[in-house]
PDBQT receptor file of N, H, CA, C and O in Angstrom, charges set to zero:
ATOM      1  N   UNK A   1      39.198  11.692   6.122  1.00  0.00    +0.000 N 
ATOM      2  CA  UNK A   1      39.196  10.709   7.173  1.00  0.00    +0.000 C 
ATOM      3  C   UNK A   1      39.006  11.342   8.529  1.00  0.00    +0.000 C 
ATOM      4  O   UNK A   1      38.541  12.478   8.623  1.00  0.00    +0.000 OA
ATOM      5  N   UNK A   2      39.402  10.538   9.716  1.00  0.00    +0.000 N 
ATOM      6  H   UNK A   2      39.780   9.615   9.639  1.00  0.00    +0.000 HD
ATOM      7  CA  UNK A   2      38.830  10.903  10.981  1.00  0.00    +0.000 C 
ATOM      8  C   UNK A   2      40.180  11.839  11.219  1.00  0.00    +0.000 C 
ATOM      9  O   UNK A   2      41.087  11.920  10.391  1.00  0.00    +0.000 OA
ATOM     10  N   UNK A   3      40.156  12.564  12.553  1.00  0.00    +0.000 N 
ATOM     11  H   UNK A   3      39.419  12.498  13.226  1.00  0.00    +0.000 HD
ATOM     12  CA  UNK A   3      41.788  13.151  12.830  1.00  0.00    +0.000 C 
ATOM     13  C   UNK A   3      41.758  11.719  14.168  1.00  0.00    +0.000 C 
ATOM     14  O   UNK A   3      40.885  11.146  14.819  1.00  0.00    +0.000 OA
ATOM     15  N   UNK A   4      42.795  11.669  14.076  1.00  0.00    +0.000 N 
ATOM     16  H   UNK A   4      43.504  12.135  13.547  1.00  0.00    +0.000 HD
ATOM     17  CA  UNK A   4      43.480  10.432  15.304  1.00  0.00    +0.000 C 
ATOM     18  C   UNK A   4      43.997  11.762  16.455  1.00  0.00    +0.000 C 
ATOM     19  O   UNK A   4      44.817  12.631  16.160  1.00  0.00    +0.000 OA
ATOM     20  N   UNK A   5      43.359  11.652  17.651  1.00  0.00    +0.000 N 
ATOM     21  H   UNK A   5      42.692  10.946  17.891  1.00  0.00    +0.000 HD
ATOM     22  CA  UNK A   5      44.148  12.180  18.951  1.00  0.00    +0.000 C 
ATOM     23  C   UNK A   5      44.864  11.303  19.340  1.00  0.00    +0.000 C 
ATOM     24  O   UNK A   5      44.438  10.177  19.084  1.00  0.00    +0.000 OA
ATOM     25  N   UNK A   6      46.169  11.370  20.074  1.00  0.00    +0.000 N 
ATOM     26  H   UNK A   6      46.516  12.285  20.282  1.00  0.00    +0.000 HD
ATOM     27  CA  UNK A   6      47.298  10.813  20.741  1.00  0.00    +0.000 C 
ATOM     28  C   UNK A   6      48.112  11.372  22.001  1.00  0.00    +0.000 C 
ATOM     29  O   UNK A   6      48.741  12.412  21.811  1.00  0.00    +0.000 OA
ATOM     30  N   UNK A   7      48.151  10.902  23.012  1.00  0.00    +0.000 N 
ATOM     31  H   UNK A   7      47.640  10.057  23.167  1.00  0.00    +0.000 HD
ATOM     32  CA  UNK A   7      48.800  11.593  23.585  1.00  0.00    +0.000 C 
ATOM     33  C   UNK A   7      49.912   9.947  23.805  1.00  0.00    +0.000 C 
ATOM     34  O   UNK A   7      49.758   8.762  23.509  1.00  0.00    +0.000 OA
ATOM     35  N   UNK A   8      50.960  10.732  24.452  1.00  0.00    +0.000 N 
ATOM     36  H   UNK A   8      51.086  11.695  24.692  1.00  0.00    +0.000 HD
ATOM     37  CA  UNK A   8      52.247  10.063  24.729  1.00  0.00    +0.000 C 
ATOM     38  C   UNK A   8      52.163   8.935  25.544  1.00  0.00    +0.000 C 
ATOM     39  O   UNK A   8      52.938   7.979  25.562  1.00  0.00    +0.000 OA
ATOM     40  N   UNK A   9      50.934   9.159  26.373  1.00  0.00    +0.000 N 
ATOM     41  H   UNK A   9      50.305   9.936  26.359  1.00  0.00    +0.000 HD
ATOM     42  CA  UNK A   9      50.211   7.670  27.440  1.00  0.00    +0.000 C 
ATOM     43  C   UNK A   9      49.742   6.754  26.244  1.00  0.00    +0.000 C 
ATOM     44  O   UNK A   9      50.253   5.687  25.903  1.00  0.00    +0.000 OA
ATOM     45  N   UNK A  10      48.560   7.455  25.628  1.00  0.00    +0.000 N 
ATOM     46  H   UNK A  10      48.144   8.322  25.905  1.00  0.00    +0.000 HD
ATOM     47  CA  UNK A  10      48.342   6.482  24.834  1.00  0.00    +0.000 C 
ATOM     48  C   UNK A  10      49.538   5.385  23.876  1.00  0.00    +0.000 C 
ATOM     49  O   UNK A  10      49.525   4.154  23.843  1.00  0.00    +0.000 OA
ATOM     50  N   UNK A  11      50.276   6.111  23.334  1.00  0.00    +0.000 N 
ATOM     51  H   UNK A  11      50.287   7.111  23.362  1.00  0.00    +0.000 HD
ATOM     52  CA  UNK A  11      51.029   5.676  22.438  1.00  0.00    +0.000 C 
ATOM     53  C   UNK A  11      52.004   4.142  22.921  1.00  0.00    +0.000 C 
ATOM     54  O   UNK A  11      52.218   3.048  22.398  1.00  0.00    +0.000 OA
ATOM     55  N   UNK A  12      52.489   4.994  24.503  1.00  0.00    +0.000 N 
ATOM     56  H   UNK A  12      52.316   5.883  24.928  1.00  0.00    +0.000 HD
ATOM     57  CA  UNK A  12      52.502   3.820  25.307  1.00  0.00    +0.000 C 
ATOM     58  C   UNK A  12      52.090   2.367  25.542  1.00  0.00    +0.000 C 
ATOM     59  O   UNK A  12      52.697   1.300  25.444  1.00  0.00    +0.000 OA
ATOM     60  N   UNK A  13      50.824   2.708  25.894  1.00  0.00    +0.000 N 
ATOM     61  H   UNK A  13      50.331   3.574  25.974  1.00  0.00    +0.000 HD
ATOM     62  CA  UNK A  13      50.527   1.731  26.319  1.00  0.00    +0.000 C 
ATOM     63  C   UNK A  13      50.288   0.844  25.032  1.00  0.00    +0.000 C 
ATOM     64  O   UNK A  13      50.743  -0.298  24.984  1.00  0.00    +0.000 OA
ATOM     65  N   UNK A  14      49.400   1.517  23.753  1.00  0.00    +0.000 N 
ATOM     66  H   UNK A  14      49.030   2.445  23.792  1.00  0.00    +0.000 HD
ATOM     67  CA  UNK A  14      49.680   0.798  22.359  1.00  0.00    +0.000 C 
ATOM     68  C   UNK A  14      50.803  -0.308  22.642  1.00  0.00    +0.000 C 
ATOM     69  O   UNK A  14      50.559  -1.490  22.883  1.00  0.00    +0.000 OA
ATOM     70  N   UNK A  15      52.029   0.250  22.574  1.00  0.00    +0.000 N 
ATOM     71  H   UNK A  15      52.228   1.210  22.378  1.00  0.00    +0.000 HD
ATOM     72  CA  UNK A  15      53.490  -0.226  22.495  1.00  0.00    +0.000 C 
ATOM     73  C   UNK A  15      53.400  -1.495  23.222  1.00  0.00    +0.000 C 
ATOM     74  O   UNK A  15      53.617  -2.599  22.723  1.00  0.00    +0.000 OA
ATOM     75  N   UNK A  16      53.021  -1.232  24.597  1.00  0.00    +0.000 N 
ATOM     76  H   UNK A  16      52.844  -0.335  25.003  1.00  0.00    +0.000 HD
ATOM     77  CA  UNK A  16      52.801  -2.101  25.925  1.00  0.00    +0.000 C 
ATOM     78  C   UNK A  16      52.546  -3.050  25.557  1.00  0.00    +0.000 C 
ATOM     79  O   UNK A  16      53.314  -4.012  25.594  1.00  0.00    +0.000 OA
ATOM     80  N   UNK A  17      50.735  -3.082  24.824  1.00  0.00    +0.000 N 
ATOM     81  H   UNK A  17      50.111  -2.301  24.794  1.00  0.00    +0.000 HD
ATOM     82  CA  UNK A  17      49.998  -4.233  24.812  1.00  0.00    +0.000 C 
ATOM     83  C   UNK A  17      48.676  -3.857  24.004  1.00  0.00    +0.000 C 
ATOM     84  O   UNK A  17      47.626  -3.650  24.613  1.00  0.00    +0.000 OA
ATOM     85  N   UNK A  18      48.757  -3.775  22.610  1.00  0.00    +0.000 N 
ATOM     86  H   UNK A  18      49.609  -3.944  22.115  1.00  0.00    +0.000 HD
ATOM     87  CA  UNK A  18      47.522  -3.184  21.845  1.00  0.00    +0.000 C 
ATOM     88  C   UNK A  18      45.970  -3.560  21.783  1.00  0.00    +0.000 C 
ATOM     89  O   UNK A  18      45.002  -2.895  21.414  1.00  0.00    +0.000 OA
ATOM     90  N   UNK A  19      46.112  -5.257  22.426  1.00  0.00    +0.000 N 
ATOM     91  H   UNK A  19      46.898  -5.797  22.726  1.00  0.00    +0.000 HD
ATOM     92  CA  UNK A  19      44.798  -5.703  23.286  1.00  0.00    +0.000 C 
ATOM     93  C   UNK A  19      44.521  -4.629  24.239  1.00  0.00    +0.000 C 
ATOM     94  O   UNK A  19      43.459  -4.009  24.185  1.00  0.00    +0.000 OA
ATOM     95  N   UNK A  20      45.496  -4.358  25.181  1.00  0.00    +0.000 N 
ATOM     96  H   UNK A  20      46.358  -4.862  25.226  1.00  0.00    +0.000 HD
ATOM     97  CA  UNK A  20      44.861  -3.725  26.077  1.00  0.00    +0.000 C 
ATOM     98  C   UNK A  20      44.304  -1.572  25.489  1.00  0.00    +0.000 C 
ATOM     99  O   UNK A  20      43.417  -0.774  25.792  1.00  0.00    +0.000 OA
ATOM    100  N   UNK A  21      45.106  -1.590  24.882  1.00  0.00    +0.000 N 
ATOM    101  H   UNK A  21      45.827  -2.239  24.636  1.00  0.00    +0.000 HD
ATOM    102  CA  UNK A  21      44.874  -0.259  24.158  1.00  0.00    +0.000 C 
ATOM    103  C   UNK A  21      43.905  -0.534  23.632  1.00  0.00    +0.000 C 
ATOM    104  O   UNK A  21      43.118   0.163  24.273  1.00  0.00    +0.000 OA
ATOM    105  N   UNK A  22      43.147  -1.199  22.697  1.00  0.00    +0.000 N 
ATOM    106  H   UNK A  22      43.786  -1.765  22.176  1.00  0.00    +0.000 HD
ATOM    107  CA  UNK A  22      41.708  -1.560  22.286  1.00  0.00    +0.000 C 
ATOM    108  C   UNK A  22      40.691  -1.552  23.142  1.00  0.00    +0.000 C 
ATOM    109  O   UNK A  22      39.827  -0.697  23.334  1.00  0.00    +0.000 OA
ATOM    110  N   UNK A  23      40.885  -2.646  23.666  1.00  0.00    +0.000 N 
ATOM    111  H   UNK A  23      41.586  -3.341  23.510  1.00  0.00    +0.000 HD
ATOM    112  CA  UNK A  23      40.171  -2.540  25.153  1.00  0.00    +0.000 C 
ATOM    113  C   UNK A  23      39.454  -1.316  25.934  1.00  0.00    +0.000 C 
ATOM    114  O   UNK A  23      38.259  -1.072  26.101  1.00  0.00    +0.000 OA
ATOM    115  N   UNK A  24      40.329  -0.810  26.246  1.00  0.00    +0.000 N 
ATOM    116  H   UNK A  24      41.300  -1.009  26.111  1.00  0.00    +0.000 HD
ATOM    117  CA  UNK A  24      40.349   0.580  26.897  1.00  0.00    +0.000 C 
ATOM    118  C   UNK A  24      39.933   1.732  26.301  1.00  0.00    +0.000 C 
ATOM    119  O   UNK A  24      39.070   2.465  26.783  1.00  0.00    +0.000 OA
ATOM    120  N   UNK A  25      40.920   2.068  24.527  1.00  0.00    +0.000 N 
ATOM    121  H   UNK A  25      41.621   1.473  24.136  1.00  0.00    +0.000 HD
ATOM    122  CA  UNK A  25      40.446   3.193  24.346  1.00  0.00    +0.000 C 
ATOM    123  C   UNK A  25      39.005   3.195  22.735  1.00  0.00    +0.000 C 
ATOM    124  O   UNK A  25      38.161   3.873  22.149  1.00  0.00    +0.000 OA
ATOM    125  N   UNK A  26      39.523   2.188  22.782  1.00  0.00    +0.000 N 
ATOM    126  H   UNK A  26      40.209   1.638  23.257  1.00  0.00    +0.000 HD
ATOM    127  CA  UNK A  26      38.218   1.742  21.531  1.00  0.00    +0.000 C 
ATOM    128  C   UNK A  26      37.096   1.272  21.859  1.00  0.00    +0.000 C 
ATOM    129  O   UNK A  26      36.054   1.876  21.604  1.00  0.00    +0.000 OA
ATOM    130  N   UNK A  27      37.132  -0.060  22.574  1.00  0.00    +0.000 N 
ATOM    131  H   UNK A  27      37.979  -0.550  22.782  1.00  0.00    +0.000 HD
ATOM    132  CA  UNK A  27      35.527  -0.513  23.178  1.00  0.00    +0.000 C 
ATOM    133  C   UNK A  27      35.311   0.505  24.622  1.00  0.00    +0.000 C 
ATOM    134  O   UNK A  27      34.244   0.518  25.236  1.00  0.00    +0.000 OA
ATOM    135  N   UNK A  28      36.195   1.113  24.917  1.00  0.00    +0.000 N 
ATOM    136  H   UNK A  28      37.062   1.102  24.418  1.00  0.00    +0.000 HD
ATOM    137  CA  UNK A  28      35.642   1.510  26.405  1.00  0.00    +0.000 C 
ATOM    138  C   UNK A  28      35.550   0.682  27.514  1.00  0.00    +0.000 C 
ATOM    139  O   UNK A  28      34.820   1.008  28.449  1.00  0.00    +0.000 OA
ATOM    140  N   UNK A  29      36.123  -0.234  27.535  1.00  0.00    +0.000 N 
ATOM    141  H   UNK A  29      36.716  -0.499  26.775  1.00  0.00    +0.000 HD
ATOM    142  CA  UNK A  29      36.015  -1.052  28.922  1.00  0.00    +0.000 C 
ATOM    143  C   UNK A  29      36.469  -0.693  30.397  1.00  0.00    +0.000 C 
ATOM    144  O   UNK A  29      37.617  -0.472  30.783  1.00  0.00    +0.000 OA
ATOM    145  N   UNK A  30      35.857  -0.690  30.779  1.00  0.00    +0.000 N 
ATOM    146  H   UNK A  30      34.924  -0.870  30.466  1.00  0.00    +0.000 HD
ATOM    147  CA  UNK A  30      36.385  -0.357  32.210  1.00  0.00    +0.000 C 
ATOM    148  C   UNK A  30      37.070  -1.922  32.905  1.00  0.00    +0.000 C 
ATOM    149  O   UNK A  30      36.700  -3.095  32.948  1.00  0.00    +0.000 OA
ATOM    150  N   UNK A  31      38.022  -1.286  33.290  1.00  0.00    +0.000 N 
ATOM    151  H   UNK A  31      38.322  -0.332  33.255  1.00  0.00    +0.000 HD
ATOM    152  CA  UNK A  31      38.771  -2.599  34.129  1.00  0.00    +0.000 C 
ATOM    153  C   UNK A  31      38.286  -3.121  35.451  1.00  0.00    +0.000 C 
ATOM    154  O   UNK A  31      38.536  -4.208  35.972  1.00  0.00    +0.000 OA
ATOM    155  N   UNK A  32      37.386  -1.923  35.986  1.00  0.00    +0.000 N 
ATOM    156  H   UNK A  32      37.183  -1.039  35.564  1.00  0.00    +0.000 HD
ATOM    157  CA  UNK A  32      36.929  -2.396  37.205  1.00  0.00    +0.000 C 
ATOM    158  C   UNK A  32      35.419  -2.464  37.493  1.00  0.00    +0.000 C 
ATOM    159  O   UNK A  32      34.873  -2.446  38.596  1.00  0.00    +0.000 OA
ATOM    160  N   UNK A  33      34.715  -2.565  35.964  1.00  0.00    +0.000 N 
ATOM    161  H   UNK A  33      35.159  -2.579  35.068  1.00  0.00    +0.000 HD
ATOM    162  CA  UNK A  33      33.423  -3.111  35.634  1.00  0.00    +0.000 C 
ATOM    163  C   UNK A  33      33.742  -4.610  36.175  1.00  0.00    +0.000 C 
ATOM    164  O   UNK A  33      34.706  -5.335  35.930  1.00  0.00    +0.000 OA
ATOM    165  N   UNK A  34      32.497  -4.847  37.070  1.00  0.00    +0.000 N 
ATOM    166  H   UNK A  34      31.714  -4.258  37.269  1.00  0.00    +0.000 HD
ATOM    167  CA  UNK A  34      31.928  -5.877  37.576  1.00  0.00    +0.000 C 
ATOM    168  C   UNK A  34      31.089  -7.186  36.882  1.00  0.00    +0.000 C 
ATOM    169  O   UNK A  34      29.984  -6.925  37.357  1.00  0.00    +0.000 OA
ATOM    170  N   UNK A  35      30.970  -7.856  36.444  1.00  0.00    +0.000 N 
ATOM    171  H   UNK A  35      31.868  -8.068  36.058  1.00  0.00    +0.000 HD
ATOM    172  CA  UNK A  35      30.387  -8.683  35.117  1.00  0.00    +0.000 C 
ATOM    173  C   UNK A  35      29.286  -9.647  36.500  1.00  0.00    +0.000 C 
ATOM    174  O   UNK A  35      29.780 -10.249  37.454  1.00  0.00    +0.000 OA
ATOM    175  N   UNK A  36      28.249  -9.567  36.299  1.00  0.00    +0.000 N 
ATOM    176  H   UNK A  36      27.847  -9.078  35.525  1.00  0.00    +0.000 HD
ATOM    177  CA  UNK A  36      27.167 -10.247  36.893  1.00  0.00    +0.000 C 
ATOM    178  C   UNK A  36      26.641 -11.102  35.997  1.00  0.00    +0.000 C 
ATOM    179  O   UNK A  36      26.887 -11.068  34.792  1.00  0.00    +0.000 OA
ATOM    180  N   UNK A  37      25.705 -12.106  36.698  1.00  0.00    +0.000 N 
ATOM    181  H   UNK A  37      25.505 -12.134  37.677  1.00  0.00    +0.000 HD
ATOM    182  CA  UNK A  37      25.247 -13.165  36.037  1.00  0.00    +0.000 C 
ATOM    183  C   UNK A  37      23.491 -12.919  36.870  1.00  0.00    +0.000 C 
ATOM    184  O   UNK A  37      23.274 -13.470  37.950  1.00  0.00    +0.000 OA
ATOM    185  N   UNK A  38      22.708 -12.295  36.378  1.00  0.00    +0.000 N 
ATOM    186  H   UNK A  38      22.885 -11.848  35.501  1.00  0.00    +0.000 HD
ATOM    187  CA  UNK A  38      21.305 -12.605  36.424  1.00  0.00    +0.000 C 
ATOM    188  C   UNK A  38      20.535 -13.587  35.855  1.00  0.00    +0.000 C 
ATOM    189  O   UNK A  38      20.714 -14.313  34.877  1.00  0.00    +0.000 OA
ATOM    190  N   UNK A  39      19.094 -13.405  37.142  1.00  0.00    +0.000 N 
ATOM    191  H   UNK A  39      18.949 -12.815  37.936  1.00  0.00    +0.000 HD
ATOM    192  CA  UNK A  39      18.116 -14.539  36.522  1.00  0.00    +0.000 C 
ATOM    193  C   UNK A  39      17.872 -14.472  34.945  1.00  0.00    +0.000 C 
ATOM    194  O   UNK A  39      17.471 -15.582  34.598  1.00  0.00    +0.000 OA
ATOM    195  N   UNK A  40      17.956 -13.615  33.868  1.00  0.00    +0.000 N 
ATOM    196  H   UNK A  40      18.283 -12.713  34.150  1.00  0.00    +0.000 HD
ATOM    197  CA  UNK A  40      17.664 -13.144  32.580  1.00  0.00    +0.000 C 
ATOM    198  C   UNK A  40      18.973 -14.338  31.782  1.00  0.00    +0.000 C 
ATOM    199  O   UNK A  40      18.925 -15.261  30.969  1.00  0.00    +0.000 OA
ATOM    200  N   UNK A  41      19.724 -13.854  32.342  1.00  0.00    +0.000 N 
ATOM    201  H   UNK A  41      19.764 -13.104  33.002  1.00  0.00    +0.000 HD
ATOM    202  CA  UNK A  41      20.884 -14.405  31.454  1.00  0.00    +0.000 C 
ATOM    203  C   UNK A  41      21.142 -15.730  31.897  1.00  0.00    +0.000 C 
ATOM    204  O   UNK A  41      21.836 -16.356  31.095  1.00  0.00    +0.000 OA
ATOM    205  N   UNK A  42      20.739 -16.490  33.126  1.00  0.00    +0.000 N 
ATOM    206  H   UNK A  42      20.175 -15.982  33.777  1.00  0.00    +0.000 HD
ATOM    207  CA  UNK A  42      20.488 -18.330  33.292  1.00  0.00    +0.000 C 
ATOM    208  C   UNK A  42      19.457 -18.706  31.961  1.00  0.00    +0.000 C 
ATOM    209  O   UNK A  42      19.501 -19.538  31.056  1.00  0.00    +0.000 OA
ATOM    210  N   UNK A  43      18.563 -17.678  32.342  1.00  0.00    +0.000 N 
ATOM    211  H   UNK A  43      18.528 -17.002  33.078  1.00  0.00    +0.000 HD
ATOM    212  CA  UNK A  43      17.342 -18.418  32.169  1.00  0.00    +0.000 C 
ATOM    213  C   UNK A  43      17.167 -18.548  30.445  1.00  0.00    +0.000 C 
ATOM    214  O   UNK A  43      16.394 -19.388  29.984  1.00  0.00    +0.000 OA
ATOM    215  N   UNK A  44      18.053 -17.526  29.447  1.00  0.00    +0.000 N 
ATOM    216  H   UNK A  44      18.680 -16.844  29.822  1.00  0.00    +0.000 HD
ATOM    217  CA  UNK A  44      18.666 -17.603  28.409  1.00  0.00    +0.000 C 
ATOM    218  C   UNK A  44      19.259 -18.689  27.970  1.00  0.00    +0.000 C 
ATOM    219  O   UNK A  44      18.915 -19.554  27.164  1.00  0.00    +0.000 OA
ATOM    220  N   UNK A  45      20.523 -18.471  28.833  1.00  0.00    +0.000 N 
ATOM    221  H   UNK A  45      20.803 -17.769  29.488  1.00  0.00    +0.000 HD
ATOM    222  CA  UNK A  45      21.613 -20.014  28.447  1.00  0.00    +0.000 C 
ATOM    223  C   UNK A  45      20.900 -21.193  28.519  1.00  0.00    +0.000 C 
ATOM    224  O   UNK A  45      21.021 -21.911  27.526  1.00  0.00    +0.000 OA
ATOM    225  N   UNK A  46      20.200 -21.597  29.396  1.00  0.00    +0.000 N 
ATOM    226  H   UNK A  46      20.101 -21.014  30.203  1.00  0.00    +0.000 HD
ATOM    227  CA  UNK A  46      19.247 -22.846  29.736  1.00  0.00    +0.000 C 
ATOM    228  C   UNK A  46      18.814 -23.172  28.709  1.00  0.00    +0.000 C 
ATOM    229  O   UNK A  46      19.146 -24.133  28.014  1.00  0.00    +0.000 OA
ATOM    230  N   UNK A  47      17.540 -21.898  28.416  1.00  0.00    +0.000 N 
ATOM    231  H   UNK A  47      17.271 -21.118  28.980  1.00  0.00    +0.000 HD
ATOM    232  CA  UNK A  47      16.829 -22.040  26.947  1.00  0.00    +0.000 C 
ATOM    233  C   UNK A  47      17.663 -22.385  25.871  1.00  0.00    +0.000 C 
ATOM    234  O   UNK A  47      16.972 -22.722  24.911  1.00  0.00    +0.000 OA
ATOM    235  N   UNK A  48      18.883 -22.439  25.637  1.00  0.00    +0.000 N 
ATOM    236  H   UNK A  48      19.445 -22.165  26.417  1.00  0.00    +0.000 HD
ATOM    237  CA  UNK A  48      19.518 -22.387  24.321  1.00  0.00    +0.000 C 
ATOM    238  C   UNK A  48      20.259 -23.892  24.542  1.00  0.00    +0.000 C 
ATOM    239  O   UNK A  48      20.270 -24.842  23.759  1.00  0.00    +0.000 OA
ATOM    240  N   UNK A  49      20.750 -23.800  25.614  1.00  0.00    +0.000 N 
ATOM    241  H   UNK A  49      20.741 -23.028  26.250  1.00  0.00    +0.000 HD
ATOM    242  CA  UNK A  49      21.311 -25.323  25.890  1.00  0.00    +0.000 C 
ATOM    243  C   UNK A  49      19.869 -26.793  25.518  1.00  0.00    +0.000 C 
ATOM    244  O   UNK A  49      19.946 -27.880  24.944  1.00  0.00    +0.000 OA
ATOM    245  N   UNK A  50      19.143 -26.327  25.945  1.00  0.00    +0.000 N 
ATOM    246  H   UNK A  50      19.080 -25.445  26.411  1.00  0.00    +0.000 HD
ATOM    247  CA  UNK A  50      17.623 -26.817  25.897  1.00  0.00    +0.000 C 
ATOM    248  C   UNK A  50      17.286 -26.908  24.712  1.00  0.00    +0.000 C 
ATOM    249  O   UNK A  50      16.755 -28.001  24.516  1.00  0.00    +0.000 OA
ATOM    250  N   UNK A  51      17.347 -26.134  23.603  1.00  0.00    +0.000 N 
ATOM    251  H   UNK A  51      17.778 -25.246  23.763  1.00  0.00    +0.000 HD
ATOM    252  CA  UNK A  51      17.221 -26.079  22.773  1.00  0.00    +0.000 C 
ATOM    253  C   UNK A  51      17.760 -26.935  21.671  1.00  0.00    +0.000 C 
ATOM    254  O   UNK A  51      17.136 -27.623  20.864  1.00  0.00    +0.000 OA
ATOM    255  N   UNK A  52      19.207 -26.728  21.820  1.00  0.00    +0.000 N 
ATOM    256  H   UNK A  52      19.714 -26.169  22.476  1.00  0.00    +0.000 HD
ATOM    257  CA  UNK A  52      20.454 -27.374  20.896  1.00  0.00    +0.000 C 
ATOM    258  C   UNK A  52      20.336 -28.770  21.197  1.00  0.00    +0.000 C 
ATOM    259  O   UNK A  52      20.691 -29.750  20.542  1.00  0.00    +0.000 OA
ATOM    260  N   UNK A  53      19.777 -28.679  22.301  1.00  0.00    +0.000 N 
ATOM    261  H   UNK A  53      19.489 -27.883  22.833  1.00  0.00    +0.000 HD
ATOM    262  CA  UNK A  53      19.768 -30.448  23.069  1.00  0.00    +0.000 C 
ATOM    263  C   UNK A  53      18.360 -31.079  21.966  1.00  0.00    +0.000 C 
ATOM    264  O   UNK A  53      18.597 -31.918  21.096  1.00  0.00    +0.000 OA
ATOM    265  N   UNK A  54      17.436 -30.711  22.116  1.00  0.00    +0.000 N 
ATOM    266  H   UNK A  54      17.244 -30.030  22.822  1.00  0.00    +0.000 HD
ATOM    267  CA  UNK A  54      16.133 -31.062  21.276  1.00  0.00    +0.000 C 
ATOM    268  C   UNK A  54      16.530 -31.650  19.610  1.00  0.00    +0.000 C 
ATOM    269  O   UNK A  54      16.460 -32.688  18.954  1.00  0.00    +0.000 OA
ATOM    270  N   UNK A  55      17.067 -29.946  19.437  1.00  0.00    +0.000 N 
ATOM    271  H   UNK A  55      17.124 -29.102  19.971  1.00  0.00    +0.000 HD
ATOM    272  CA  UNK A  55      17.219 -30.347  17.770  1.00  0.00    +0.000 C 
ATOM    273  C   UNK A  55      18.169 -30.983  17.524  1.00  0.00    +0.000 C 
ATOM    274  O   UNK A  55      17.930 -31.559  16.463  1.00  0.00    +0.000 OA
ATOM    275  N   UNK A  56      19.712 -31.386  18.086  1.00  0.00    +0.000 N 
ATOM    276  H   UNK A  56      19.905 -30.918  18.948  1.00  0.00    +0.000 HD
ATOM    277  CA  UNK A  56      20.793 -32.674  17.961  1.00  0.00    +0.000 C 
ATOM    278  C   UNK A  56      19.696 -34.062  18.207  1.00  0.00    +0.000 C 
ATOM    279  O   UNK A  56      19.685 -35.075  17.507  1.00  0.00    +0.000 OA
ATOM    280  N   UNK A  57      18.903 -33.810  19.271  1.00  0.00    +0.000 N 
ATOM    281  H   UNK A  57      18.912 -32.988  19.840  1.00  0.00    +0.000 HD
ATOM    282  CA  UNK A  57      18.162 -35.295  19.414  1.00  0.00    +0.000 C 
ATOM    283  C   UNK A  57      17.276 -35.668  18.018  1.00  0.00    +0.000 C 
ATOM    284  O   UNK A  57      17.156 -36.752  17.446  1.00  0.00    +0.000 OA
ATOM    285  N   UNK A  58      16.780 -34.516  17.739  1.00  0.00    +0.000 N 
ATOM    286  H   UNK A  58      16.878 -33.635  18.203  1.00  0.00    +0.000 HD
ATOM    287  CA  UNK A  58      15.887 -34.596  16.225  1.00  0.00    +0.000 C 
ATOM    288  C   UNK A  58      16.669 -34.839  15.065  1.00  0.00    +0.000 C 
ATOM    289  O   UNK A  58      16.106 -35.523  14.210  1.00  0.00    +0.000 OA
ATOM    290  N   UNK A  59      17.591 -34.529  14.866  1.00  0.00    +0.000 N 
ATOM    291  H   UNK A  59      18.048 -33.973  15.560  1.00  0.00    +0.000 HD
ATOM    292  CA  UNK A  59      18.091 -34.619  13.200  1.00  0.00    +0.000 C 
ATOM    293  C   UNK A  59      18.765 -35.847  13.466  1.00  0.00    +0.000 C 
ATOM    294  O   UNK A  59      18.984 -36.491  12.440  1.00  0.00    +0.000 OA
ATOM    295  N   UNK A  60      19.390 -36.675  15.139  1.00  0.00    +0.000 N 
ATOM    296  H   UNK A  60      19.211 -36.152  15.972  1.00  0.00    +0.000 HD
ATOM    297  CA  UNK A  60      19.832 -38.049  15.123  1.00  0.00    +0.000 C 
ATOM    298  C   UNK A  60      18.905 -38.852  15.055  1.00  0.00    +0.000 C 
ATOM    299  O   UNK A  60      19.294 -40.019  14.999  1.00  0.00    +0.000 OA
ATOM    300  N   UNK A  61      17.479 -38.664  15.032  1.00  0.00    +0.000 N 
ATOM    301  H   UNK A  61      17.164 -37.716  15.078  1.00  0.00    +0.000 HD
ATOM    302  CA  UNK A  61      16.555 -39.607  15.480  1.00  0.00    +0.000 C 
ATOM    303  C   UNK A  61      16.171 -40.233  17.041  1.00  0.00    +0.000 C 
ATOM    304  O   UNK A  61      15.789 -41.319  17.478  1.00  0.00    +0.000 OA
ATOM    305  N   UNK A  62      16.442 -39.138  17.501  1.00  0.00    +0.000 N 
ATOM    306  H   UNK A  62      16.751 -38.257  17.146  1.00  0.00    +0.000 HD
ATOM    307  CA  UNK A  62      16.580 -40.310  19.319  1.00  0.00    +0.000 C 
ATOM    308  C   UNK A  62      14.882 -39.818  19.171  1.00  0.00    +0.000 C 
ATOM    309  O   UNK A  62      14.256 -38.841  18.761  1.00  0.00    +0.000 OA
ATOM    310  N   UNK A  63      14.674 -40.809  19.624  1.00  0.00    +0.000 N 
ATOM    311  H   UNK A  63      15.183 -41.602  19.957  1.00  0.00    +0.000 HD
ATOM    312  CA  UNK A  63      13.154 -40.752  21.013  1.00  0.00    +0.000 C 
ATOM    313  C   UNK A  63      13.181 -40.828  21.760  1.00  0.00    +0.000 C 
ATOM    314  O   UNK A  63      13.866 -41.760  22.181  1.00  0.00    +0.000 OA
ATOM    315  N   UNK A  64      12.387 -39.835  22.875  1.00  0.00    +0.000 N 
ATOM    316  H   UNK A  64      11.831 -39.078  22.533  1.00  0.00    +0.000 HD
ATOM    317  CA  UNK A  64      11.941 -39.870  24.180  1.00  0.00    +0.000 C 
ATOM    318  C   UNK A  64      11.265 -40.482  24.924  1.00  0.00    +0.000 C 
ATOM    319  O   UNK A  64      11.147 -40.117  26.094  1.00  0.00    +0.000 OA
TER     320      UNK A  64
């Protein structure tokens, strides 16, 4: 298997709050990563909202 490193912080904070120990030492998150919303990612959601909207109208039968 893998070897597990530990130090006494870590173990801690585990204890603390193991969301946040995941968080941090498994996905890598930074706490003071900034989360933006670009033109890419509107213009995504739109399309998909747009989308779901079409095919609910199709399998109910609505017309336009």
């Amino acid at each position: 298997g893998k070897d597990i490193y530990l130090s006494q912080s870590k173990i801690d904070d585990y204890m603390k709050c193991p969301f946040k120990y995941f968080s941090s030492y498994v996905m890598n998150i930074d706490k003071n990563e900034k989360a933006e919303i670009n033109q890419l990612v509107v213009g995504n959601f739109i399309h998909s909202v747009l989308e779901n909207v079409f095919k609910a109208s199709i399998s109910e039968g609505v017309s336009g």
